[in-house]
Structure formats: structure tokens, C-alpha cells
C-alpha positions, 0 to 999 in steps of 0.5 A: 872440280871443288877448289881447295880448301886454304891450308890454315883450315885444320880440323884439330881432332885428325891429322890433315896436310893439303897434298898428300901424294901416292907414290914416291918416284920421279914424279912424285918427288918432284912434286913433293919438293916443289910444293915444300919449297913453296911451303904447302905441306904434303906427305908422300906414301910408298909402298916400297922401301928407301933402299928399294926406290933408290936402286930400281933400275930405270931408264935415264934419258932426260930431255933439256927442257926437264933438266932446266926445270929442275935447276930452277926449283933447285933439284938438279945439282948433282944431275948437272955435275954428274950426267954425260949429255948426249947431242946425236943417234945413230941408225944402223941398217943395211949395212951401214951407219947414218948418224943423226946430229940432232943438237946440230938441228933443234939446239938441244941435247939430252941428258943422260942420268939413271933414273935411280940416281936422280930418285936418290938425289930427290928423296935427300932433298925432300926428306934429309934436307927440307925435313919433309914427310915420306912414309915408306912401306905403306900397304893397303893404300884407299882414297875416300870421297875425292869427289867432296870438298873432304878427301882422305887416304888410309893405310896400314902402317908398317911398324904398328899394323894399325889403319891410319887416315891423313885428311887432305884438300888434293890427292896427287896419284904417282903411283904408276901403272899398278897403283890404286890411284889409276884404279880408282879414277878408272872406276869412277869417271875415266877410260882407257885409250890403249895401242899395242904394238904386237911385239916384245923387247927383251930388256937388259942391262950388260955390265960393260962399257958402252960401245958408242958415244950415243944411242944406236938404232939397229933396223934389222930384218932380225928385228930392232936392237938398241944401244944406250949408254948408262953409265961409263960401266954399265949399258943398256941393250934392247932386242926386239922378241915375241910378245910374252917371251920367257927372259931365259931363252935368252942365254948369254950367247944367244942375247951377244948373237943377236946384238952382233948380228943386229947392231954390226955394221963395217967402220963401228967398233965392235960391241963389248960384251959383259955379264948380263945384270938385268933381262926383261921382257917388255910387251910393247904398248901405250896407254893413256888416261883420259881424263886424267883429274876427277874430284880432288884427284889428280893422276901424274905420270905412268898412272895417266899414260905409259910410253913405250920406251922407244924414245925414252919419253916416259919419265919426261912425261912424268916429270911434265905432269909434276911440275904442272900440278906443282904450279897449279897447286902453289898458285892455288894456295897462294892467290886462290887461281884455281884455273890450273888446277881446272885445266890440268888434265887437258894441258897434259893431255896435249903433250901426252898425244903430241909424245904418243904420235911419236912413239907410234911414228917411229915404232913403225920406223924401228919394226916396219922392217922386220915385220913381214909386211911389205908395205910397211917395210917400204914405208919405214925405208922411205921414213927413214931415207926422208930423215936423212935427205928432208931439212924439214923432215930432220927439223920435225924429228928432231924437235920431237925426239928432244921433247921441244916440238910438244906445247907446253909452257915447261920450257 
């Protein structure tokens, strides 16, 4: 990989910024501020628009180690005066409630903070309040030469229909799964390492109160169920269901059936129900993007890897790759140390797999008993039983379900 060219190099016939980066969602915008604040110039481009972004329905658990990485770049203002903290789950099974307390054990929480709520946050302090440059409704996205010391990105402007090219030293991918960054880098110079899990989780959002004051885990023979809060008004539901399922065989008394019969146990409140804002269904797999830099392209983000949402790691993952890519970036602007830049992609690949051996370790705890397989049955019981009897089984889950077991010098 060629080292970026300094910042004060600008040809004068074409617009040029060092960074433009693809995609404005977490990751993204957390980027974008970082490097504005360090006062290296970027453009963000989104295909969609301001309103859309603000108002995607996302999850929102965020892991401590991001939240204080934030505060100290000074992007968690409205996050640390409105989000509700979280310091246990609950795992329902048999007939009974086994909570476990995991701030008793790593000294950690969670936070919980819809994700369009801290997208919202991030966009007025990028574009209202630094005065930074965002293009929304871009179509028709291209990277050029990112393997030479001369990248470029064109689109098509929404307003004008015209083609237009930003000159740029780095192009920083955060355009998701479907993006054409993702594309690109396949194409060129990376492969796919993928694992599907074979099952499906109805996705869906009640408006009504949440009926715990943490995550539950329904272990079922029925298949899984979950429970998370995200809002005092609004709570998340998971069911787990057939692959490819169609959302509307799921009718509002068959979704409320379900729930009850998977999440009920003797001494929990009962569940309260209410209309039915969101239903999808999500094919369960992981993927990750190796590697995940070529030229002066760098992918952050569900364009690198995708994480079930079993342990809400995917944003936190997201937010990881930002921030290093930030750090990485500024030094290079400002003291010419490339070596960030040169180790980005093995640094985030080894907290990638460290959430990626998780996700699978516990999707097997979550679905083994539903499966109708024995044997993996036994073992999700004795995974299970371990958790609850084992301080050292505890201590390790712990530290992986709040995200500070993985290396990483976020912290």
C-alpha cells in the first residue's frame, strides 16, 4: 500500500480532499467527525437520504469501551445523558429464570441507544456543527485507480443529473454489505470467509413497554426468543423461524403465541404486548472480508464483516474499524506514520474473529436445543449449566459478551 500523499498537495484544476469516505452510518460518521476534528478534510457520500438515515431502525446496544471512545473525541454527549445502561441478562429455559449479572463480573455495562438516535447525534455534529461536507442522495457510486497514488470516487448528483469525480489520497468503504466498496475490493484483491447458521429470526419491533429490565434469552425447544429493550416505549422481539420465511405468516397472534410460550417462565411478568411497527426476517449468518484494505481502499464495517445479531456485536465492530482507521489516518497526516495505515486491516481482523468465535459459541447455546439434534442439544445444556456453576466459565463470557476480552487498544 502507497502512503498518502500530504493534504496541502492540491491539484487546482479538480476538486480534491484527502478522505472521502462511502456511506454515512455509524461507522462512517464517526469517521468523518474524528478526522474533521484533527482538521484532515473528508466528503461523506450517501445514497440515502438525511431524513431516511436519521430514522432506519437499527439496533442500539453499545458496548462501554465504544461509548468512552466517543466521549473522548467528544461525540457521546446526548448518548451519556439519554441511554438507559444495562449490567445483566436473563436466560430462560425449562421453566426457569437464570439471570446473569455480568457487571458483577468484568465491571462492565452496556449501553443502550438506538442506533438512529446516535446516527442523528453524529450527522449534526459533522454537518451543522463542524461545517462538514455530506452529499446525500448520491447514485451510481465508482472508486477509480485505488491501487495508484491517484484514487478518485464519481457519482451522479441528485440535483443536477451531472457525473462528478472528488480526487482524493484514501477511500474509506462504510457502505455496508450491498455497498460498492465491498464489491470492488472482492473483485480486486480479497475473499469471503462466510458461515450460515441455517436458521431464520423474525425480526420485530412492539410498540410496547419492555417487559424486563434487561435482555432475555428464551432457550426453547420451540426455537430461541429474545427480548431487548429500546425504548421506555418500544421493545425489540426475536423469534427464531425457517430460513426465507415470509414476515406475514407471522400474524399478530401467532408472533404474541409464540413469544408467550417461548419467553414465559413461573415468577417473570407477563410479556406486554402491543402493535406490531417492524417484522423481518433475517437469515442468520456471519461473513468476514479478508483482507480488508487494498491500495487506498479501506472497508470499515458490515462492508468487512457481518455479525449475527446475536450478541449485538455488529455496530460495536463498526465503531471499532472507525476509530482505528481514524487514528491511523491523522497520524499519517500529521507525523507521516503510515504504520497504522499498513496494519489496519490485520489490527481489525483479530477482534473481528475474537466477536466472530462468539457469535458462533453462543448461537450454538441459543439454537443447539431446538435443533433436533441430540447431541447438540447436550451440549448447549452443558454450555449453559457451565456458565451459571464455572467463575472462570462466567469471567470468559463475560468479557466476550461486553466486548472487553477482544484485543484491541480501544479501550
Amino acid at each position: 500500500m502507497v502512503s498518502p500523499s500530504p493534504a496541502s498537495v492540491i491539484p487546482s484544476q479538480q476538486q480534491h480532499v484527502p478522505v472521502v469516505i462511502v456511506g454515512a452510518g455509524p461507522a462512517g460518521l464517526t469517521l468523518a467527525n474524528v478526522l474533521r476534528g484533527a482538521s484532515v478534510e473528508c466528503v461523506v457520500l450517501e445514497a440515502e437520504s438525511r431524513e431516511f438515515i436519521e430514522q432506519r431502525p437499527r439496533a442500539g446496544f453499545i458496548e462501554e469501551w465504544a461509548v468512552r471512545a466517543l466521549e473522548r473525541h467528544g461525540l457521546a454527549g446526548r448518548l451519556l445523558e439519554r441511554a438507559q445502561t444495562h449490567s445483566a441478562c436473563e436466560f430462560r429455559i425449562d421453566g426457569e429464570r437464570h439471570r446473569f449479572s455480568y457487571t458483577e463480573v468484568s465491571g462492565h455495562h452496556h449501553f443502550v441507544y438506538p442506533q438512529p438516535l446516535l446516527v442523528t447525534d453524529l450527522v449534526r455534529e459533522y454537518a451543522d456543527v463542524k461545517g462538514g461536507d455530506i452529499r446525500f442522495g448520491v447514485r451510481d457510486v465508482e472508486l477509480h485507480d485505488i491501487d495508484t497514488e491517484k484514487p478518485s470516487v464519481s457519482y451522479t448528483d441528485p440535483d443536477s443529473g451531472r457525473r462528478r469525480r472528488i480526487a482524493c489520497d484514501v477511500v474509506a468503504g462504510c457502505d455496508g454489505a450491498r455497498g460498492v466498496t465491498r464489491d470492488l475490493l472482492l473483485q480486486e484483491r480479497a475473499h469471503v470467509a462466510r458461515l450460515d447458521y441455517g436458521v431464520g429470526w423474525l425480526a420485530l419491533l412492539a410498540e410496547a413497554p419492555p417487559s424486563s429490565d434487561c435482555v432475555v434469552f428464551g432457550v426453547h425447544p420451540r426455537g430461541f426468543a429474545a427480548h431487548m429493550a429500546r425504548s421506555p416505549q418500544v421493545t425489540r422481539y426475536y423469534l427464531q423461524c425457517q430460513p426465507g420465511d415470509d414476515p406475514e405468516n407471522w400474524t399478530h397472534e401467532r408472533v404474541w403465541s409464540e413469544l408467550r410460550a417461548r419467553l414465559s417462565v413461573a415468577g417473570a411478568p407477563p410479556l406486554t404486548e402491543g402493535r406490531l411497527i417492524e417484522k423481518r426476517v433475517l437469515d442468520m449468518h456471519n461473513y468476514v472480508v479478508q483482507p480488508m484494505a487494498y491500495g487506498r481502499l479501506f472497508l470499515v464495517g458490515d462492508a468487512a464483516h457481518l455479525v449475527a445479531p446475536i450478541a449485538a456485536k455488529g455496530m460495536n465492530l463498526a465503531l471499532y474499524d472507525a476509530l482505528l482507521l481514524a487514528d491511523a489516518l491523522v497520524a499519517s497526516y500529521r507525523t507521516g506514520d503510515v504504520s497504522g495505515l499498513h496494519g489496519y486491516s490485520a489490527a481489525c481482523l483479530r477482534r473481528v474473529w475474537e466477536y466472530q468465535e462468539f457469535s458462533e459459541w453462543f448461537a450454538e447455546l441459543l439454537h443447539g436445543p431446538s435443533s433436533g439434534d441430540p447431541f447438540r442439544a447436550g451440549n448447549a445444556t452443558a454450555r449453559l449449566r457451565r456458565l451459571f456453576n464455572s467463575p472462570a466459565a462466567a469471567a470468559a463470557f463475560a468479557e466476550s459478551y461486553i466486548g472487553s476480552a477482544a484485543d484491541g487498544n480501544r479501550r
